[in-house]
C-alpha positions in Angstrom: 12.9 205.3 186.3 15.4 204.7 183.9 15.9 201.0 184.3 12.0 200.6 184.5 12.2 202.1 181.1 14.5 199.7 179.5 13.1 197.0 181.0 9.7 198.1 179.3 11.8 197.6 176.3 14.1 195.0 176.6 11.3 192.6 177.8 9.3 192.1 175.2 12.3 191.7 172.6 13.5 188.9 174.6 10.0 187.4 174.8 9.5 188.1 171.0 13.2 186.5 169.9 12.9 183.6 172.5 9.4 182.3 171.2 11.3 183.0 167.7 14.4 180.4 168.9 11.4 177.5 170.4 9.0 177.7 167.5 12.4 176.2 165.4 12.4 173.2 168.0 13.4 172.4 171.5 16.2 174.7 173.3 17.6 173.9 176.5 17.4 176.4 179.4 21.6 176.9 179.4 21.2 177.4 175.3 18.2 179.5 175.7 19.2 181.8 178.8 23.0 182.1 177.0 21.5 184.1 173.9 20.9 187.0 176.3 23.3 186.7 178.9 24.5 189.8 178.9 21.3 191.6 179.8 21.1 190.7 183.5 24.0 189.7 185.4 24.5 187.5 188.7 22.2 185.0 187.2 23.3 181.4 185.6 22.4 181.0 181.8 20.1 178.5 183.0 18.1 180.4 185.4 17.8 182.9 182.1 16.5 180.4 180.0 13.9 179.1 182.9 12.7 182.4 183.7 12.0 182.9 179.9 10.1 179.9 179.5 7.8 181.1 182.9 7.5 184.4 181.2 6.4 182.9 177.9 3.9 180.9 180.2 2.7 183.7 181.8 2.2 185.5 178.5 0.6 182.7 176.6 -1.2 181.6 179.8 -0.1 178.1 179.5 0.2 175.4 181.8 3.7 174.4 182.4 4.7 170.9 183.0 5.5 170.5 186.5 8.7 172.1 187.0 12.1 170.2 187.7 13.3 171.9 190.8 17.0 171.3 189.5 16.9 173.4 186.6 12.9 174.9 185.8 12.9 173.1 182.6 10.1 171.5 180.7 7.5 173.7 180.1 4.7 172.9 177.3 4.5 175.7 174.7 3.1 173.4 172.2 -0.6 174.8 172.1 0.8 178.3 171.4 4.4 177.8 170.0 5.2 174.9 168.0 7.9 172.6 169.1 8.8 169.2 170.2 8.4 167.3 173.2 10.7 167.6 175.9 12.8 164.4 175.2 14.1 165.4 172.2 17.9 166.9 172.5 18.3 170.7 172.8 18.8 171.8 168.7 21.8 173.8 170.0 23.9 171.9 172.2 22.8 167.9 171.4 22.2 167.8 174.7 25.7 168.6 176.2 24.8 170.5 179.4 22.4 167.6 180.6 26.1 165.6 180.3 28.6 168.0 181.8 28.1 166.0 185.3 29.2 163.0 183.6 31.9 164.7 182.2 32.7 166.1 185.4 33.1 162.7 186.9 35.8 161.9 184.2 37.4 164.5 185.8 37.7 163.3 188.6 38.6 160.0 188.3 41.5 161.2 185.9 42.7 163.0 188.5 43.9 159.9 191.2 47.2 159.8 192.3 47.9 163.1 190.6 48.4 166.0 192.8 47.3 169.8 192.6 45.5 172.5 193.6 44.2 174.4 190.6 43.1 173.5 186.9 41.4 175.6 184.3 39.0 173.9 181.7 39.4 174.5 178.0 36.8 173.1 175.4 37.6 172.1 171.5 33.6 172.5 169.9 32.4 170.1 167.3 32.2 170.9 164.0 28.6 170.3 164.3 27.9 172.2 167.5 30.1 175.7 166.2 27.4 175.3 163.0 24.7 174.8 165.5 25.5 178.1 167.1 26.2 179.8 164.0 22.9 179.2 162.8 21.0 180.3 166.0 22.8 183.8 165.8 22.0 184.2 162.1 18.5 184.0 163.0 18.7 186.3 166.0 22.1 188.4 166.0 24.8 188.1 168.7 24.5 191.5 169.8 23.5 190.1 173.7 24.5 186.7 173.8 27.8 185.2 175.3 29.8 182.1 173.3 28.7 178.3 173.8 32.7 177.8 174.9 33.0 179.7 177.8 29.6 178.8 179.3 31.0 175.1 179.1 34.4 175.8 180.5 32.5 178.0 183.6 30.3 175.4 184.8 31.7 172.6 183.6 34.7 173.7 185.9 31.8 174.7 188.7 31.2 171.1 188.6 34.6 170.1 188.9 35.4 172.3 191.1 32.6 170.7 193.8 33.8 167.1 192.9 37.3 167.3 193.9 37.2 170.4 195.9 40.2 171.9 193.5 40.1 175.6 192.6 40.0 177.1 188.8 42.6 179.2 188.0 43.1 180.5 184.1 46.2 182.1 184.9 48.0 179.5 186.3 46.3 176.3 186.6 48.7 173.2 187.9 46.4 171.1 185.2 44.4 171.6 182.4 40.9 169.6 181.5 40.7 169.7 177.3 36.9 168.6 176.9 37.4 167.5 173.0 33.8 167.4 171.4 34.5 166.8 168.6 36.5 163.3 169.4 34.1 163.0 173.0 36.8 162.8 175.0 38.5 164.2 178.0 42.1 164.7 178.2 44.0 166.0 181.4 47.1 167.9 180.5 49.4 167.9 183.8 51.1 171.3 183.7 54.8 171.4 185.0 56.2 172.9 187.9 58.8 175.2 188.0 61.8 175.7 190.5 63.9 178.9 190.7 67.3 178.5 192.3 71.0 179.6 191.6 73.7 177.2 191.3 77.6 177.0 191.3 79.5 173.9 189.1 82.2 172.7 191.8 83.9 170.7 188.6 85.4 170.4 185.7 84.3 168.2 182.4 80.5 168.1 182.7 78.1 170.2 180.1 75.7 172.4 182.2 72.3 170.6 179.9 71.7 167.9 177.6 74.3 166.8 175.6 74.6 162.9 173.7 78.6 162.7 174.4 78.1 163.1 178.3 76.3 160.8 180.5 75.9 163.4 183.3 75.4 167.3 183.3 74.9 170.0 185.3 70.9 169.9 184.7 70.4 165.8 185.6 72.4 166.6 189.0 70.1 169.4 190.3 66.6 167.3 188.5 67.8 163.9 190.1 66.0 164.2 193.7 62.5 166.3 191.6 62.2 163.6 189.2 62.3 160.9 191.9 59.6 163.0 194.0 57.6 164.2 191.4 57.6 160.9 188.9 57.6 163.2 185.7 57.9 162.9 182.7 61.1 164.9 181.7 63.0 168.3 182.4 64.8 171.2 181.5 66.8 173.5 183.4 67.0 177.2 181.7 69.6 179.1 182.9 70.9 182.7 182.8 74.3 181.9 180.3 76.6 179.0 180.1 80.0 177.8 181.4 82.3 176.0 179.3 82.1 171.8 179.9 85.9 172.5 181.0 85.1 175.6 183.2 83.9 175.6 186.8 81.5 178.4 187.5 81.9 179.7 191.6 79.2 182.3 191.0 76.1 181.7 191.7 74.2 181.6 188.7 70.3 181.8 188.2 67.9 179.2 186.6 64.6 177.8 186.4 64.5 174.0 186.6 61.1 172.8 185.1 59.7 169.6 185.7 57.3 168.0 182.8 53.8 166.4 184.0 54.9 166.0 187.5 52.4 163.7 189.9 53.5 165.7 192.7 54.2 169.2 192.6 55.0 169.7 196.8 58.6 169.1 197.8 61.2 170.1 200.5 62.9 172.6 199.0 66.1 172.3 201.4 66.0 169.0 201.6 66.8 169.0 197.9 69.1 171.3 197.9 70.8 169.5 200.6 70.8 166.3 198.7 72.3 167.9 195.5 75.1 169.6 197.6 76.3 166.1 198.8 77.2 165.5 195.3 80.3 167.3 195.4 79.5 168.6 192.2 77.0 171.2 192.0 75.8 173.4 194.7 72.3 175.1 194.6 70.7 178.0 196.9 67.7 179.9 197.4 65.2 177.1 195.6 61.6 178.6 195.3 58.6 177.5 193.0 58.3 179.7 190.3 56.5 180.3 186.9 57.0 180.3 183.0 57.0 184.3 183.0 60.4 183.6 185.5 61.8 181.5 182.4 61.5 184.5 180.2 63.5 186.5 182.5 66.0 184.9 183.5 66.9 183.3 180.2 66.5 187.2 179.5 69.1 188.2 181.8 72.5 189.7 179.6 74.8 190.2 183.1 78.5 191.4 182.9 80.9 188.5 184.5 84.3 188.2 186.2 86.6 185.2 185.1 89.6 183.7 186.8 91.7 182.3 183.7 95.4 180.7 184.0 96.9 181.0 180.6 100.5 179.5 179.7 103.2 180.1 177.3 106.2 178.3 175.6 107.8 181.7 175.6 108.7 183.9 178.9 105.9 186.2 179.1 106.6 190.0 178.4 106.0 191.9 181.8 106.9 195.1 179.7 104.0 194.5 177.5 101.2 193.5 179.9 100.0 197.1 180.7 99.1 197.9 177.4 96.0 194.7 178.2 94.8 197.8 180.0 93.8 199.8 177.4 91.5 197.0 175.3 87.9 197.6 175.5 85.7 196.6 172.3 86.9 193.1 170.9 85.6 192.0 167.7 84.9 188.1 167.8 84.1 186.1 164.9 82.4 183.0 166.2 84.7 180.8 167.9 86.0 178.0 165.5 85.2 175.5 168.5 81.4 176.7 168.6 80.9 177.0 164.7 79.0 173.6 164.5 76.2 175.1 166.9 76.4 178.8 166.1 76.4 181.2 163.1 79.3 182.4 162.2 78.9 186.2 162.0 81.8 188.8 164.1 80.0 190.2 167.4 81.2 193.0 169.6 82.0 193.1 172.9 83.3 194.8 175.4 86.4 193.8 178.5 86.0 196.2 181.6 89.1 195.7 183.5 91.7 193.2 183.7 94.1 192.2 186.2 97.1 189.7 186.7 99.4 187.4 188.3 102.6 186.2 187.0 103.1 182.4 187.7 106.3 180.0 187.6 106.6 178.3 184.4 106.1 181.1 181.8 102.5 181.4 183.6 100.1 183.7 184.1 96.5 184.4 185.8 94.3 186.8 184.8 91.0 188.2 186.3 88.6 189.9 183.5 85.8 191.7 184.2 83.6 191.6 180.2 80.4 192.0 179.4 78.0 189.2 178.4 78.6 186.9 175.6 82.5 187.8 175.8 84.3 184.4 174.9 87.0 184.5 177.3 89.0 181.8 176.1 89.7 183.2 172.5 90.1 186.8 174.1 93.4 185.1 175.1 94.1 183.1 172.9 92.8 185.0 169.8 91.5 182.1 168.0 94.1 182.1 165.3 93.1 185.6 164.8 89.1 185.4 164.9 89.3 187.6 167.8 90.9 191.3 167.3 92.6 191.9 169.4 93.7 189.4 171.7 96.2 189.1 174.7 98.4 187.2 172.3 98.6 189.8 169.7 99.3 192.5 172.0 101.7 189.9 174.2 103.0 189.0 170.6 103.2 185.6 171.9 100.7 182.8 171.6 98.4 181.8 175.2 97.1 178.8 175.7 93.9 178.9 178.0 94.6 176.1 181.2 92.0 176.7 183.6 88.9 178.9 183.4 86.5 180.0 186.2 83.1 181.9 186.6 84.0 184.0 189.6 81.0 186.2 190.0 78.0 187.3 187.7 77.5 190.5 187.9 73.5 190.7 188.3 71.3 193.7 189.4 71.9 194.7 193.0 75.1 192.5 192.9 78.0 194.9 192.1 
């Protein structure tokens, strides 16, 4: 009863504004149905707008043209309701939803040799078609009707959808279709693909990313065999922290390699990881694909870490003094003076958990410390011509000199 009721009163507003939107010239059904699209659902803006134009038939008693089975349009009001004939573009639109097959075709053709499984559509409206629409809703409100953009991208993507036989996907498409109107154009935007792994640096002298003084790093080793697979454009490897160029790092540490406008996003996970272990240099385990929310989080990640560091000394090292190492826990750090060029100098604190230690021949010693992330290692030791407070030096009251340094396990949630 209810619903009979406001359809006794919804009906005749939508007949009253619709012959209001044709007496101001032709309307296409899609443009036409879209101004009251939220009113009844499970029906195409289309099917709307024809059903209108049989119900302002019906009403008027005029006899339509004969219908077009593909989209009811084409029906003559002009005895009743003044408006053009049927060849003139829709006043809204310019005629853009009689186009969106063409458009669709683009599409398709764009997408050759380029493979995927989802995309999402995203348009960019004309200057004149946003003014279009503006002026339609100041005649007749917007209190029912649903936006000109996301009735293209939904069955403009319908259409692209049943030409390639991909599947939409806004939240995370492999490519992206940017219908430009106000240029006419149709761009494809390959998205990249993301690979989540863990990796160990078996040598010394190589940066873990980009850097102009070294010709190979960390992050070209583990992309080599993608780029070659997936011929894109570029890549980036984010990783959870850094190693020193001159450190090793024997603990497996996370990262998300991501792969820019890759043609092929499928590979054989093992069989790159087998390929990149036969370097000799870097070791990777666990590949998976991943996402751009996995970037976040790992780059997020703040783990304590255990290093393995051989110091020396020109002086025989104090045994006497070495268990008072024990008892330093907050260390002040200035910015190292070696990593001033990249970061701002400002004093940070951290925090050493436990040490341990090895005298060597030599006047020699290796240490194993346990700090929390962000802990510069090297200048904890060697105090960094007092930067660092304190130091090992300054308690050892005799200057260190940092040999070897080594990542020997990250510390990350569920790993003790």
């Amino acid at each position: 009863m209810i619903v009979f009721i406001l359809a006794i009163e919804i009906i005749p507003m939508v007949l009253d504004t619709s012959k209001e939107i044709l007496q101001k010239g032709y309307v296409c059904d899609n443009c036409l149905g879209r101004q009251f699209a939220q009113l009844l659902s499970g029906f195409t803006n289309r099917e709307r707008g024809c059903s209108i134009r049989i119900a302002l038939a019906m009403e008027y008693s005029i006899k339509p043209f004969p219908i077009d089975k593909a989209n009811f349009s084409g029906l003559n009001f002009r005895k009743k309701i003044q408006m053009p004939d049927r060849h003139e573009p829709c006043k809204t639109c310019s005629g853009l939803f009689e186009n969106l097959d063409k458009w669709a075709g683009q599409a398709e053709k764009k997408l050759a040799g380029i493979e995927c499984r989802t995309f999402v559509v995203s348009t960019m409206l004309s200057r004149a078609l946003v003014q279009n629409e503006e002026s339609l809703w100041e005649d007749i409100g917007i209190e029912h009707c649903e936006p000109i953009k996301s009735e293209v991208n939904r069955e403009l993507g319908k259409l692209i959808a049943e030409k390639t036989g991909k599947e939409p996907d806004e939240s995370n498409p492999d490519v992206a279709f940017i219908l430009d109107l106000e240029k006419n154009a149709l761009r494809l935007q390959i998205n990249p693909v993301y690979v989540y792994g863990r990796y160990r640096k078996l040598v010394r002298g190589i940066p873990q990313t980009k850097w102009e003084m070294y010709k190979e790093t960390v992050e070209d080793i583990i992309a080599k065999p993608f780029m070659r697979e997936s011929g894109g454009s570029g890549h980036s490897l984010h990783a959870s922290g850094r190693e020193d160029i001159d450190a090793r790092c024997l603990a497996w540490r996370p990262f998300v390699l991501e792969i820019e406008s890759p043609k092929k996003r499928a590979f054989q996970l093992a069989k790159m990881e087998a390929e990149i272990g036969r370097t000799k240099k870097v070791a990777v385990s666990g590949m998976r694909y991943s996402d751009r929310k996995e970037v976040v989080k790992v780059k997020s990640l703040m783990p304590d870490k255990t290093y393995r560091a051989i110091a020396s000394s020109e002086k025989p090292i104090p045994r006497e003094l070495l268990p008072k190492l024990r008892k330093l826990s907050l260390i002040n750090q200035q910015t190292p003076a070696r990593v001033m060029h990249r970061r701002a100098d400002k004093t940070r604190v951290k925090r050493m958990k436990s040490v341990s230690w090895k005298l060597m021949p030599k006047n020699r010693i290796e240490f194993t410390i346990k700090g929390s992330a962000g802990l510069y290692i090297k200048e904890l030791i060697n105090g960094d011509s007092g930067r660092t407070r304190p130091s090992f030096s300054s308690v050892l009251e005799i200057p260190l000199k940092v040999e070897e340094l080594d990542v020997v396990k990250i510390h990350l949630p569920g790993n003790k």
